[in-house]
VOGU-3710 file (C-alpha; in Angstrom, 3 decimals, decimal comma):
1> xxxxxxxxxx> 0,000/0,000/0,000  1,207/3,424/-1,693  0,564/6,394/0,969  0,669/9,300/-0,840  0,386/12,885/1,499  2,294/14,941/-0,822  -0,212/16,745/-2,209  -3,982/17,115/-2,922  -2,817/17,177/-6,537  -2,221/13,012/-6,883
11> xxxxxxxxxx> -5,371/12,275/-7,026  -6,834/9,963/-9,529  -10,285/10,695/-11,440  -13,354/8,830/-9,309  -15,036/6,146/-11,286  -18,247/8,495/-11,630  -15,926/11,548/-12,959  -14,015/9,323/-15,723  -18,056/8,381/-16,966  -19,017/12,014/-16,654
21> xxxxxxxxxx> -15,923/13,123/-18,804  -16,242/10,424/-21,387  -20,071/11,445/-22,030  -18,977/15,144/-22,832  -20,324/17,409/-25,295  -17,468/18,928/-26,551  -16,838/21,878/-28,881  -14,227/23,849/-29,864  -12,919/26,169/-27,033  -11,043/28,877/-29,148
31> xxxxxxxxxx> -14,498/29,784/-30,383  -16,467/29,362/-27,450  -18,090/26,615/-28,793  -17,333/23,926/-26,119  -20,866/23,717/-24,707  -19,316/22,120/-21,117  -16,616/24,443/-20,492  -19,197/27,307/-21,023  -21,458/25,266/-18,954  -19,036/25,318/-16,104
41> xxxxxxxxxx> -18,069/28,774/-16,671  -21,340/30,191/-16,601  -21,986/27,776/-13,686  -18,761/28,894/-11,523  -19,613/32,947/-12,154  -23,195/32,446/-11,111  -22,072/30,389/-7,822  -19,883/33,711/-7,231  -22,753/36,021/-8,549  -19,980/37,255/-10,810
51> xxxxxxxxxx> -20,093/38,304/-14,176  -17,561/36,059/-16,071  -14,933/33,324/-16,000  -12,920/31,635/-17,660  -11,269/27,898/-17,880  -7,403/27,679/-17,433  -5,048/24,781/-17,591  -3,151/25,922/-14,260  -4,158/27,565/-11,308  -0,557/29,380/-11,568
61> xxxxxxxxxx> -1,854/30,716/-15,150  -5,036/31,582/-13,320  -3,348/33,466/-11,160  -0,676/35,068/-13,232  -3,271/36,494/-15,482  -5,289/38,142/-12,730  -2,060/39,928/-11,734  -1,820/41,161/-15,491  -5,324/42,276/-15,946  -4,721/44,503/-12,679
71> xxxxxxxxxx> -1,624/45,739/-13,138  1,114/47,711/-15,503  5,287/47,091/-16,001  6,777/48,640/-13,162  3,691/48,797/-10,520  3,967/46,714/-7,434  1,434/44,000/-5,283  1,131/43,365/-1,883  0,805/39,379/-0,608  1,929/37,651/2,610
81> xxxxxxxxxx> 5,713/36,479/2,243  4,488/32,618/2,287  1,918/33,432/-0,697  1,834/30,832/-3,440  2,402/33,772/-6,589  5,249/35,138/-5,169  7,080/31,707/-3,758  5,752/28,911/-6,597  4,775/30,375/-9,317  8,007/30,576/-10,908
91> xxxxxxxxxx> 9,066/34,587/-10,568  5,983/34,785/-12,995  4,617/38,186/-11,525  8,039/40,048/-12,815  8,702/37,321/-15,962  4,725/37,898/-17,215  4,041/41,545/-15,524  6,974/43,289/-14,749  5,826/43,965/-11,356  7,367/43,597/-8,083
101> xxxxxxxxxx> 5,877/42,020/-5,198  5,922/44,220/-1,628  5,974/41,377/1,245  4,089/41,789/3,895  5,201/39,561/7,310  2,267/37,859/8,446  1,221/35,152/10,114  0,797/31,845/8,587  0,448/33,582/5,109  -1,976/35,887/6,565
111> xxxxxxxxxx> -2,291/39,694/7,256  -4,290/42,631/8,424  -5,960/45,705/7,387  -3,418/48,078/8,825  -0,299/46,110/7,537  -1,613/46,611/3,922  -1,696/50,529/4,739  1,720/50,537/5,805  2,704/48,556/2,988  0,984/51,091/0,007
121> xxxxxxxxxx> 3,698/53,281/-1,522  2,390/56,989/-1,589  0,854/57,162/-5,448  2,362/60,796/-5,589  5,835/59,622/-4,754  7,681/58,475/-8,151  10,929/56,816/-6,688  8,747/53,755/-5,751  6,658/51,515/-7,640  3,147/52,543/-7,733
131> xxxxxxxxxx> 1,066/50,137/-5,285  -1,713/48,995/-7,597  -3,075/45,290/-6,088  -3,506/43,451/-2,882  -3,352/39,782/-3,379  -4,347/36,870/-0,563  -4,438/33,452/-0,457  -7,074/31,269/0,864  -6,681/29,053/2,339  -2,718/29,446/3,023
141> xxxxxxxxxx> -0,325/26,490/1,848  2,737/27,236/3,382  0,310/28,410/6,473  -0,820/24,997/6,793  -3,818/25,574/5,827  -4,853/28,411/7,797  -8,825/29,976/7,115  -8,919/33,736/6,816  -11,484/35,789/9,202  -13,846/37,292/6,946
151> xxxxxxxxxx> -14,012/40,511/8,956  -10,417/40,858/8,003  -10,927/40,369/4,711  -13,920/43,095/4,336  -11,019/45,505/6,321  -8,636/45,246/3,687  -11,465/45,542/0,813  -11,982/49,041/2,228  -8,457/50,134/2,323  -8,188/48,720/-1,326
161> xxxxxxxxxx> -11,567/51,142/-2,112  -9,672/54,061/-0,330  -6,578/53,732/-2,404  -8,289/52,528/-5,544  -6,688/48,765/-4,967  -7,061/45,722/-7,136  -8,234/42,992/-5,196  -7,602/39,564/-5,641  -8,040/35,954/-4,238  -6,167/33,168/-4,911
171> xxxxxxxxxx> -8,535/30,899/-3,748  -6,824/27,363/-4,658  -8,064/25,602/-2,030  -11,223/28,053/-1,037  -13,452/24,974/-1,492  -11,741/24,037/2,112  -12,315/27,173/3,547  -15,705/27,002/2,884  -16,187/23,443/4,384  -14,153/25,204/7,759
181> xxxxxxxxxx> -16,091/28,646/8,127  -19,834/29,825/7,231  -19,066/32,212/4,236  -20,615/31,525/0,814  -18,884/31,777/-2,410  -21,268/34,855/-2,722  -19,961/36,250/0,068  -16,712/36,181/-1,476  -18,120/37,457/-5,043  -19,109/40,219/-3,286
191> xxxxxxxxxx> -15,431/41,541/-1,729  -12,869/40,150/-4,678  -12,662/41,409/-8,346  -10,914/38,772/-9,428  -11,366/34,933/-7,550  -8,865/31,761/-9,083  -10,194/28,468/-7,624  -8,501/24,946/-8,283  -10,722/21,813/-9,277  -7,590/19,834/-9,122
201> xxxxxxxxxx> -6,692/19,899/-5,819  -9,743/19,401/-3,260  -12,053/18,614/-5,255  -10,387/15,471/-7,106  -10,154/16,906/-10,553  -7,543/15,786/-13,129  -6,546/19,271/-13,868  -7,932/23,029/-14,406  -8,658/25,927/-12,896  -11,313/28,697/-13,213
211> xxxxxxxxxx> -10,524/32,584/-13,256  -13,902/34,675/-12,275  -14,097/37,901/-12,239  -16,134/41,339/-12,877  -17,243/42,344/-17,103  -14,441/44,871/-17,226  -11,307/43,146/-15,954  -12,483/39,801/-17,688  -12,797/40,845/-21,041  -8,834/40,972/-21,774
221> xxxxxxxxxx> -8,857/37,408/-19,623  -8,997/35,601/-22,693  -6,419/37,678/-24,636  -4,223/37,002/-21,383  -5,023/33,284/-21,432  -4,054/32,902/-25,012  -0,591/35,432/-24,985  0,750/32,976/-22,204  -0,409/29,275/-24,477  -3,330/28,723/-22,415
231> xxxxxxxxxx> -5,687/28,404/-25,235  -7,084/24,748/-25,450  -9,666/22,842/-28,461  -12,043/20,032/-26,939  -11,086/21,219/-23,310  -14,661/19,847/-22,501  -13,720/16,928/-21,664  -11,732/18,106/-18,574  -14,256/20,695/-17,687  -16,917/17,783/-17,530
241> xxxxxxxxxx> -14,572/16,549/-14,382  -15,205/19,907/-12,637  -18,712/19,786/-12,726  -19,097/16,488/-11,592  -16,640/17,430/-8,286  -18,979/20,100/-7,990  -21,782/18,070/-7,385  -19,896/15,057/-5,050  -16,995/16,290/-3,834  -17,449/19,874/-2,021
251> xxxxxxxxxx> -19,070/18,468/1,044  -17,003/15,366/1,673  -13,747/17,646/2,176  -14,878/17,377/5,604  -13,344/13,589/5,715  -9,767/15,093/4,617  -10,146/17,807/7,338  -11,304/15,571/10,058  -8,293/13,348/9,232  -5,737/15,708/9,056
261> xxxxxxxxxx> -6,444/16,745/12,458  -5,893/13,377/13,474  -3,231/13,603/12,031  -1,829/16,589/13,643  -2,933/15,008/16,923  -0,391/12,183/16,687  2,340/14,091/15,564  2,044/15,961/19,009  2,435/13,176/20,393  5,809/12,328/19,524
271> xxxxxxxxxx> 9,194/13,816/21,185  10,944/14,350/17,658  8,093/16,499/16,875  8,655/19,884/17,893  5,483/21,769/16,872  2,681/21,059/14,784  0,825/24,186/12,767  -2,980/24,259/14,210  -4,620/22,217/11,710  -7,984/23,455/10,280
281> xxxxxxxxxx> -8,372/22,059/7,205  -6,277/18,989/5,168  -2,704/20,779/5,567  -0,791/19,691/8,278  2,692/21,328/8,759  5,202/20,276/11,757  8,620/20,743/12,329  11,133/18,287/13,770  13,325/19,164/16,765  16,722/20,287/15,823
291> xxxxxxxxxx> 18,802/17,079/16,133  16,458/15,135/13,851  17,336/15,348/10,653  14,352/15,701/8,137  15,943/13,951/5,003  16,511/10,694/7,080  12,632/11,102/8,583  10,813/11,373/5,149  13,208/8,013/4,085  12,037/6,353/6,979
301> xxxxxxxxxx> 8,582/6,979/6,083  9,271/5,929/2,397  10,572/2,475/4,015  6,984/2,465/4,770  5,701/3,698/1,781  4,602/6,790/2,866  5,194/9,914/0,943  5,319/13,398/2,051  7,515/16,323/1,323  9,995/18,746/3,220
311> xxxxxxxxxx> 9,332/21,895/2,989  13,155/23,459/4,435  14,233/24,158/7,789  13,208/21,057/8,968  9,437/21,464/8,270  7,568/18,725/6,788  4,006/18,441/5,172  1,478/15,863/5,190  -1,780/16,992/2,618  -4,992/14,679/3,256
321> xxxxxxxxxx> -7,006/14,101/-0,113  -9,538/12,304/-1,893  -7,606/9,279/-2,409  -6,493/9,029/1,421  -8,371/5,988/2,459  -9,636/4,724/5,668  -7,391/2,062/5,465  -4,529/4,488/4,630  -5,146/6,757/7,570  -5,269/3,690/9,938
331> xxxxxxxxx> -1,976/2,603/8,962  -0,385/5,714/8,941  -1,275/6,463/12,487  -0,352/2,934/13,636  3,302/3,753/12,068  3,841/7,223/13,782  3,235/5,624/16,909  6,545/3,469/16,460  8,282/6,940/16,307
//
């Protein structure tokens, strides 16, 4: 048996979404024509009671063309110094936008109203780069899969609104937060111009993610999508997966959060552990004491056919998922014990 906690991304296609992507109507995409991608679209901006979106092949493409409908060469965005576009995403905000990112220390990837303010360059001042976007994660990966208060979030819209801010969400895994907290994807339509969510991690999907977004930043979204080779033909077929995983596999992210914290739980137990990130969804991030040494741990686990990653300075990262079994979670806990 194969234990695989690397990532939400290894999951395989369910039985149900395999049937559901083979019975596709399919068009061609380029034109619009693709009758389930424009199903899902449509479907995805009325969940958000947005006006558009748009299917990508990447949530990092996603991403990268929000930051390029918001801003211009030589402007700057403020995200948390753990966010996912400024540490994975390949340098793409300078490579794609020519922007610079202004890092705001926060804690586990997340930030508050007044730290934004101190971050925004004065717009009159022309030695810095012009502040033009706030981005946030949610929820936060290298946070370990920390939830966002809401309050917060409607704190920093209004500083945005005072400085005439671009706001945007990077909500790869915001399927989670909504399992964790009682906000709506509405609620969330309501605050963000732009939203990215994932259908590949969470929710099981084989790839894709969706870009939504208000009528006048989304109409370049497409020109965006195709500049950086995003374009697809019969994407339909994929798009088919996401609407399936809407329908079965929102609700039962509860299982992969409810494990996860069992997870956590026996880590604490362990004297080679020396802390273990609060665990609130199906991230769980703990860092060995000092004298253990993290490459030897993650072997010892592989010995055992467990995978998981290190994520530096000793910190390690389990990621509970749709294909984490019952069985697999038993085992798993029975072999931390022997640490």
């Amino acid at each position: 048996m194969i234990i695989d906690l690397r990532s939400d991304t290894v999951t395989k296609p369910t039985k149900g979404m395999l049937e559901a992507m083979m019975n596709a109507k399919v068009g061609d995409d380029i034109y619009k024509e693709d009758p389930t991608v424009n199903a899902l679209e449509q479907r995805l901006a009325d969940m958000f009671g947005m006006d558009q979106a748009l299917f990508f092949p990447s949530g990092s493409m996603a991403n990268q063309t929000a930051l390029k409908l918001h801003t211009q060469p030589g402007e700057q965005l403020i995200c948390d110094k753990y966010a996912h576009i400024f540490n994975y995403e390949g340098g793409g905000a300078s490579f794609n936008s020519g922007i610079s990112c202004r890092l705001i220390d926060g804690h586990r990837g997340m930030f508050n109203a007044k730290q934004v303010s101190e971050a925004i360059n004065p717009s009159h001042f022309y030695h810095s780069p012009l502040t033009s976007l706030v981005a946030i994660e949610n929820t936060t990966n290298k946070g370990g899969g920390a939830c966002w208060d809401f309050g917060e979030l409607k704190r920093i819209k209004s500083v945005c609104d005072k400085h005439d801010l671009g706001y945007h969400l990077d909500g790869a895994r915001l399927w989670n937060a909504f399992i964790n907290t009682n906000e709506t994807a509405r609620d969330y339509g309501q605050l963000f111009d732009t939203i990215s969510v994932c259908l590949s991690k969470g929710l099981g999907c084989p790839i894709g993610s969706v870009l939504i977004g208000n009528k006048e930043l989304m109409e370049n979204a497409i020109r965006i999508r195709k500049i950086f080779g995003g374009a697809m033909r019969q994407v339909g077929y994929l798009a088919a997966a996401g609407l399936y995983a809407l329908d079965h596999h929102i609700e039962r992210l509860s299982d992969d959060h409810t494990k996860a914290k069992d997870i956590g739980k026996e880590l604490k137990k362990l004297s080679i552990i020396k802390t273990v990130e609060p665990v609130e969804t199906n991230i769980v991030i703990f860092e060995l004491e000092s004298h253990i040494d993290d490459t030897e741990f993650v072997q010892q686990l592989l010995d055992y056919n467990i995978h998981i990653i290190s994520m530096g300075s000793n910190k390690l990262r389990m990621v509970t998922h749709l294909d984490y079994t019952d069985e697999m979670h038993g085992r798993l806990l029975e072999i931390l014990n022997k640490f």
